[in-house]
Backbone as ProteinMPNN parsed JSONL, in Angstrom:
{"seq_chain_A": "XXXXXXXXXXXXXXXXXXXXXXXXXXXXXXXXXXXXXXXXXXXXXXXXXXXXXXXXXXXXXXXXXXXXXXXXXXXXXXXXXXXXXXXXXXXXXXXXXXXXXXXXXXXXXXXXXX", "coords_chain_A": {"N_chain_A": [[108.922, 83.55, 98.752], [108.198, 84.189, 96.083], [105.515, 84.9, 96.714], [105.656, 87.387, 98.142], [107.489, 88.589, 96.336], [104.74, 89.084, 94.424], [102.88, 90.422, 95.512], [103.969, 93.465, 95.096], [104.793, 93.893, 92.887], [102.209, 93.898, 90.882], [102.517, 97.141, 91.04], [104.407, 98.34, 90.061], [104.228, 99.878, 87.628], [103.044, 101.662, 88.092], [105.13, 103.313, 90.028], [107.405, 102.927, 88.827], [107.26, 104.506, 86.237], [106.087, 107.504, 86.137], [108.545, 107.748, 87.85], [110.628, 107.524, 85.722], [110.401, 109.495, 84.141], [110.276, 111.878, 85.865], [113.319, 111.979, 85.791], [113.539, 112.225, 83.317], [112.475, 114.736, 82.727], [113.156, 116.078, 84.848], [115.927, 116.023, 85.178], [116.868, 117.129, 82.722], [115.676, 119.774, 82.487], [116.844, 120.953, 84.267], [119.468, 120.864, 83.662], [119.457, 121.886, 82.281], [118.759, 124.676, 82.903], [121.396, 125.236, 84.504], [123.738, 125.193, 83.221], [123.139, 126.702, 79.513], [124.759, 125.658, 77.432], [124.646, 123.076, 78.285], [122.46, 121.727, 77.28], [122.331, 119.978, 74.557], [121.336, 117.659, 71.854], [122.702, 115.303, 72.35], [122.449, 115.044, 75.436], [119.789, 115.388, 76.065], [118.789, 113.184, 74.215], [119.928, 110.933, 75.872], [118.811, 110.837, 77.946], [116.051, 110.815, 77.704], [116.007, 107.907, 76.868], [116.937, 107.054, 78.687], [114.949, 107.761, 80.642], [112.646, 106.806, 79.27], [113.343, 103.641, 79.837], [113.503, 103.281, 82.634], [110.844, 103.494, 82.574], [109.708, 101.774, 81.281], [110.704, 99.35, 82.519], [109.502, 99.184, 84.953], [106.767, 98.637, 83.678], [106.913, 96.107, 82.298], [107.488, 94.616, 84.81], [104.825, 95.168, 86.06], [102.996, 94.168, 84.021], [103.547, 91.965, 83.733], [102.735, 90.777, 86.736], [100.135, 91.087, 86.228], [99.735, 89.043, 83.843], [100.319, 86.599, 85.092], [98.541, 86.534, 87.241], [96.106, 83.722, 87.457], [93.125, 82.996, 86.236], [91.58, 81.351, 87.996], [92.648, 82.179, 90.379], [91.763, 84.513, 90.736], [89.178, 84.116, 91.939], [88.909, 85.152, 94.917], [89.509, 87.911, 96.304], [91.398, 89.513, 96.819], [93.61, 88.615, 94.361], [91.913, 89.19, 91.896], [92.078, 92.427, 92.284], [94.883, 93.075, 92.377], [95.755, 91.869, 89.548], [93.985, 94.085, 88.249], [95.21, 96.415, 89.203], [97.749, 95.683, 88.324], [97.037, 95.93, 85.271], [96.019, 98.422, 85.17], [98.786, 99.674, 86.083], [100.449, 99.349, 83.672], [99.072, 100.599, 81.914], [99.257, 103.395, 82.678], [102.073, 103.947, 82.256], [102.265, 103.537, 79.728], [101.091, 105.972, 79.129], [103.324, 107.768, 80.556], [105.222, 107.171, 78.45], [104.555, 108.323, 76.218], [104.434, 110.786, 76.91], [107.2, 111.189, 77.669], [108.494, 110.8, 75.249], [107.636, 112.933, 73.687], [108.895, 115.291, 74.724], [110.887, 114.57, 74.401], [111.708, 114.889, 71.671], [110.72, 117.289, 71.664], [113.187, 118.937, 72.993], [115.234, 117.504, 71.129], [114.518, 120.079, 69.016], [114.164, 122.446, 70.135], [117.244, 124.031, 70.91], [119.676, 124.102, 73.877], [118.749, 126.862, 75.628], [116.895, 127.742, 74.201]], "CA_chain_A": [[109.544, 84.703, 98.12], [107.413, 84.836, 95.07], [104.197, 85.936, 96.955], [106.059, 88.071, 98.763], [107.15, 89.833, 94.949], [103.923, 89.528, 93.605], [102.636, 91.841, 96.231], [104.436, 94.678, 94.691], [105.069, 93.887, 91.075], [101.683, 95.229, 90.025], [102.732, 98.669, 91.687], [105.817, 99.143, 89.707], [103.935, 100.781, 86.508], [102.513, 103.318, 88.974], [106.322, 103.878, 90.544], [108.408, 103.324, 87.809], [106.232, 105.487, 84.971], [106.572, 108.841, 87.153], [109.907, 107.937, 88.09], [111.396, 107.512, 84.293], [109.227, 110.685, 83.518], [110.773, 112.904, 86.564], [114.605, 111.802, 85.589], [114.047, 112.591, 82.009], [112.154, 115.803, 82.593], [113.919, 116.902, 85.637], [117.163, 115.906, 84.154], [117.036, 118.325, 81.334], [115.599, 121.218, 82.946], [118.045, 121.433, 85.698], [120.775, 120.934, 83.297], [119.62, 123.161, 81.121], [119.197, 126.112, 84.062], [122.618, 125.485, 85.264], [124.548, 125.651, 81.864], [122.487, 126.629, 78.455], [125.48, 124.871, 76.614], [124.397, 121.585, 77.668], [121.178, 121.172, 76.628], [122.258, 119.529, 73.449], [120.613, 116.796, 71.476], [123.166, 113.585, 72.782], [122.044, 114.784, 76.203], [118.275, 115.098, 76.073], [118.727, 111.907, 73.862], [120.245, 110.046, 76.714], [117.758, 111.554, 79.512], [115.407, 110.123, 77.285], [116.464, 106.646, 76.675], [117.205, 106.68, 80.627], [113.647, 107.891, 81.688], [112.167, 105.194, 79.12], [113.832, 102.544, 79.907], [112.986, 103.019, 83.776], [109.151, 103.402, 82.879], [109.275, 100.4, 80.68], [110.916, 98.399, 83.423], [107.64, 99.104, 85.835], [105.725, 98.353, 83.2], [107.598, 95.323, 82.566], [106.641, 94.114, 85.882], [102.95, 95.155, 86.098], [102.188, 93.261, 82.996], [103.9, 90.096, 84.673], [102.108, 90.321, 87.095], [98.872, 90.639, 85.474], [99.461, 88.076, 83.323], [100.117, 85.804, 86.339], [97.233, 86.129, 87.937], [95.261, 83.137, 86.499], [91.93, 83.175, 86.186], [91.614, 80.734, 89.154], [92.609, 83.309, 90.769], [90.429, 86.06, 90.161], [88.068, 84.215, 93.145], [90.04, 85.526, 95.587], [89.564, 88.987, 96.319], [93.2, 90.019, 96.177], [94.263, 88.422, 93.502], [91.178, 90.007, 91.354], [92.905, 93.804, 92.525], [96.354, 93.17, 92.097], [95.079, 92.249, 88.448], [93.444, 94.975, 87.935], [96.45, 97.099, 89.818], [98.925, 95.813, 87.421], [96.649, 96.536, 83.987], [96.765, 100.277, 84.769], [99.912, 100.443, 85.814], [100.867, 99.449, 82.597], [98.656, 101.908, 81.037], [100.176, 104.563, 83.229], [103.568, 103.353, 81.843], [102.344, 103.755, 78.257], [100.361, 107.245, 79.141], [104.074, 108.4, 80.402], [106.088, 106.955, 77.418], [104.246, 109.322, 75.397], [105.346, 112.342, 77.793], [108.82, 111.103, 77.198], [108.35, 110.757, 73.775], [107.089, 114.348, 73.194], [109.477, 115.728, 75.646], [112.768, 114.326, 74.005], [111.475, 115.172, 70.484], [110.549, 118.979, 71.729], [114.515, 119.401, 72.929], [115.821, 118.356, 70.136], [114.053, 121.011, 68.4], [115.157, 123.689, 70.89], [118.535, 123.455, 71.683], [120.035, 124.431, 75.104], [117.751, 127.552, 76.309], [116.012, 127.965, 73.029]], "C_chain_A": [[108.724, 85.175, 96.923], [106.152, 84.956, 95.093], [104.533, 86.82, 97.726], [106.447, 89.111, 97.099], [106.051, 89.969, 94.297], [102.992, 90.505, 93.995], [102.782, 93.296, 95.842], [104.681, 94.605, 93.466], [103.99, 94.666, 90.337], [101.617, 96.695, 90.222], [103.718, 98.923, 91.316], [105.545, 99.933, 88.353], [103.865, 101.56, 87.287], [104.078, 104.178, 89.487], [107.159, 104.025, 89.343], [108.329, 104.4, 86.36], [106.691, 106.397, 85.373], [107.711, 108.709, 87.13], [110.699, 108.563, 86.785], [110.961, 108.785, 83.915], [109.98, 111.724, 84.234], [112.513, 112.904, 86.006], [114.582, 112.223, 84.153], [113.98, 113.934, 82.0], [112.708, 116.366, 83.621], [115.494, 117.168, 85.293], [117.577, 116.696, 83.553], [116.744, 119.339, 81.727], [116.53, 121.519, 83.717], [119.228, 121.578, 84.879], [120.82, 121.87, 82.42], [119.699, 124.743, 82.043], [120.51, 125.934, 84.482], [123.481, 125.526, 84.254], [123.299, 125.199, 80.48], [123.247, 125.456, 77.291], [124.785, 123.486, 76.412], [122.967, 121.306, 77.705], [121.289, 120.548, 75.167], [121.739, 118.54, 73.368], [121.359, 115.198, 72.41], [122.996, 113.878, 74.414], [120.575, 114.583, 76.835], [118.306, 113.563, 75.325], [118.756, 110.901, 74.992], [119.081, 110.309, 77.842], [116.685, 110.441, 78.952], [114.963, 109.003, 77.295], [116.146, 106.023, 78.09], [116.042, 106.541, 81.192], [112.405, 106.355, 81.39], [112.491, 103.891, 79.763], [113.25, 102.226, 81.865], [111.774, 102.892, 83.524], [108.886, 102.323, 82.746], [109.741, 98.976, 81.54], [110.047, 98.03, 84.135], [106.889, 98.378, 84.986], [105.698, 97.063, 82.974], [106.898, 94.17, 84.192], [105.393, 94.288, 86.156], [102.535, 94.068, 85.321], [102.348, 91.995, 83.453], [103.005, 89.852, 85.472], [100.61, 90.646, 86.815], [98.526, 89.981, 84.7], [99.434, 87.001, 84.358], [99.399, 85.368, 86.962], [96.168, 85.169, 86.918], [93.79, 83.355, 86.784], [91.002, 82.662, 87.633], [91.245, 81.344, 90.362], [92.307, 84.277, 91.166], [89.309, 85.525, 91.802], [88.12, 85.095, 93.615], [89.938, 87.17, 95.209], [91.108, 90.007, 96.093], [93.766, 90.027, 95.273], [93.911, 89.132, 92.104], [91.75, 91.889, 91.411], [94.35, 93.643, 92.073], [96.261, 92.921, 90.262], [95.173, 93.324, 87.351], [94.661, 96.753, 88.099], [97.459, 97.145, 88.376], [98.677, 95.961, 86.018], [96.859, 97.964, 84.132], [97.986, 100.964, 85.57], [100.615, 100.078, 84.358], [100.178, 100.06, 81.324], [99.362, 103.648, 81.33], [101.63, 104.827, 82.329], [103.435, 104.209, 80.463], [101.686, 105.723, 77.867], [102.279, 108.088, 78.958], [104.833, 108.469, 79.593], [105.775, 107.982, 76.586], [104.5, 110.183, 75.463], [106.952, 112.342, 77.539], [108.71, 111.553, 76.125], [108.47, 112.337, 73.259], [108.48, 115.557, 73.513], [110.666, 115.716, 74.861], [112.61, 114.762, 72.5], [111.77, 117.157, 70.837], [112.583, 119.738, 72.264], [115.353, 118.975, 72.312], [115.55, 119.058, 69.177], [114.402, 122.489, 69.023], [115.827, 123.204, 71.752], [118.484, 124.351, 72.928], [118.758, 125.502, 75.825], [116.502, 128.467, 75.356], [115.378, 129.109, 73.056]], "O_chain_A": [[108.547, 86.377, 96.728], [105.476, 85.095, 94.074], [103.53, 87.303, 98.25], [105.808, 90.119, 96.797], [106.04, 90.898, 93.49], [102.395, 91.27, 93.237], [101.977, 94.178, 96.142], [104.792, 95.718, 92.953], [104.193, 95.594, 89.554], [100.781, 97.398, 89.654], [104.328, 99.763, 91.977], [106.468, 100.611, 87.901], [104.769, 102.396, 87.273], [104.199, 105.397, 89.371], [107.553, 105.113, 88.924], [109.257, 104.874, 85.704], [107.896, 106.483, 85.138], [108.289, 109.502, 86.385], [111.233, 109.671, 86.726], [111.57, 109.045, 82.877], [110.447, 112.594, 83.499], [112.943, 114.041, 85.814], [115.665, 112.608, 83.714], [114.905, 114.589, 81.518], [112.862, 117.558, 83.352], [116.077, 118.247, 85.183], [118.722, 117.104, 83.743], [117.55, 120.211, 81.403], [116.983, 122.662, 83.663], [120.074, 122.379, 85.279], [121.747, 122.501, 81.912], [120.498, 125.66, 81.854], [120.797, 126.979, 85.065], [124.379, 126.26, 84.667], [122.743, 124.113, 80.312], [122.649, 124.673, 76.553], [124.451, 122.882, 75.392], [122.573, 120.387, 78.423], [120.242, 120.614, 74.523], [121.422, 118.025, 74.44], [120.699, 114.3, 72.932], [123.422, 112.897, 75.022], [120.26, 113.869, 77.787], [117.758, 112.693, 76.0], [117.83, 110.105, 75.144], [118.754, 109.333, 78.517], [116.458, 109.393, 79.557], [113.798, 108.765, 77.613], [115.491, 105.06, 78.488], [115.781, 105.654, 82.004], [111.798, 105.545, 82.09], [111.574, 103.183, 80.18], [112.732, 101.177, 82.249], [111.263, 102.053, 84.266], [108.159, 101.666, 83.491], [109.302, 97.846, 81.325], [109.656, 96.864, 84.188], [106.285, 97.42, 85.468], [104.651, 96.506, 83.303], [106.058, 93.275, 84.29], [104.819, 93.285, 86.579], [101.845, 93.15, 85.762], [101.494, 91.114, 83.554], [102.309, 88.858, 85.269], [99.918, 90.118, 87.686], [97.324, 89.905, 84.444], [98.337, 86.454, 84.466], [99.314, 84.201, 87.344], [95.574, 85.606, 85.933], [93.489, 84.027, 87.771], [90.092, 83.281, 88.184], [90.259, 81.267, 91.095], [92.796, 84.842, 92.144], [88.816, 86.354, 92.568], [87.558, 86.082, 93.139], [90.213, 87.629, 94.1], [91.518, 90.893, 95.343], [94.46, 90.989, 94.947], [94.746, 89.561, 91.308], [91.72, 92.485, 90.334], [94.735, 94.416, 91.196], [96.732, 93.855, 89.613], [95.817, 93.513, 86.32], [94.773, 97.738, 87.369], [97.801, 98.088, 87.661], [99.664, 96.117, 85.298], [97.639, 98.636, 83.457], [98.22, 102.162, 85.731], [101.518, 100.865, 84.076], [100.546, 100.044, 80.149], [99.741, 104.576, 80.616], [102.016, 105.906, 81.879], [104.123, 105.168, 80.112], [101.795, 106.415, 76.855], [102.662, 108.698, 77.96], [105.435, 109.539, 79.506], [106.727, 108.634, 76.154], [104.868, 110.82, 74.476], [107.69, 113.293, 77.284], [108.82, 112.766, 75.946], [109.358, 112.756, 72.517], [108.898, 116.412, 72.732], [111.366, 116.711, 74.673], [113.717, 115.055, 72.049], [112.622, 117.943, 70.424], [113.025, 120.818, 71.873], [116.44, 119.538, 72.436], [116.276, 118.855, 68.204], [114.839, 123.449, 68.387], [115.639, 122.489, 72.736], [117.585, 125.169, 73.126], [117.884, 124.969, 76.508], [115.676, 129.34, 75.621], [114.614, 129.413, 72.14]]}, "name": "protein", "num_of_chains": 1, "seq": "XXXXXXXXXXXXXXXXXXXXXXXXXXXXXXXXXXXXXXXXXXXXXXXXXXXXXXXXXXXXXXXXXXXXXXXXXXXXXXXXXXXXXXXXXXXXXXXXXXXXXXXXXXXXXXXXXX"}
């Protein structure tokens, strides 16, 4: 079972980054085109929180498993990629946190359809 998850662990920065990123930023636009009202701050806040928290989960797992991989390891053509896999997905991770970041700052600065 746990080479069967480590298969996919360093591929959850790459999935979960985007993901947290589309739910914060799709989130808010849609809600903001379908009523201006609610675009207020405690809902971009929460979008926010929400989209982080999924990126940082991926990322979360990438780093695991790139710490994991011991050095040993590294022979081993696979284990050397998956590695390498799960360092930039947890750069990915930290690229999109910043998109959050910016994102949840810029609505609450303009409220609903600003």
């Amino acid at each position: 079972m746990a080479a069967r998850r480590m298969q996919w662990a360093p591929w959850a920065g790459w999935l979960a980054g985007p993901l947290g990123w589309i739910v914060q930023h799709q989130g808010g636009s849609n809600t903001v085109f379908w009523n201006c009202n609610l675009g207020q701050p405690p809902l971009v806040v929460t979008l926010g929180v929400v989209g982080a928290l999924v990126a940082l989960g991926g990322g979360w797992l990438s780093w695991r498993a790139m710490r994991d991989a011991e050095p040993a390891d590294i022979a081993e053509p696979r284990w050397g990629s998956q590695r390498f896999i799960g360092m930039v997905g947890v750069l990915v991770v930290l690229i999109v946190l910043v998109a959050i970041a910016g994102q949840t700052m810029a609505g609450l600065i303009l409220r609903g359809c600003g």
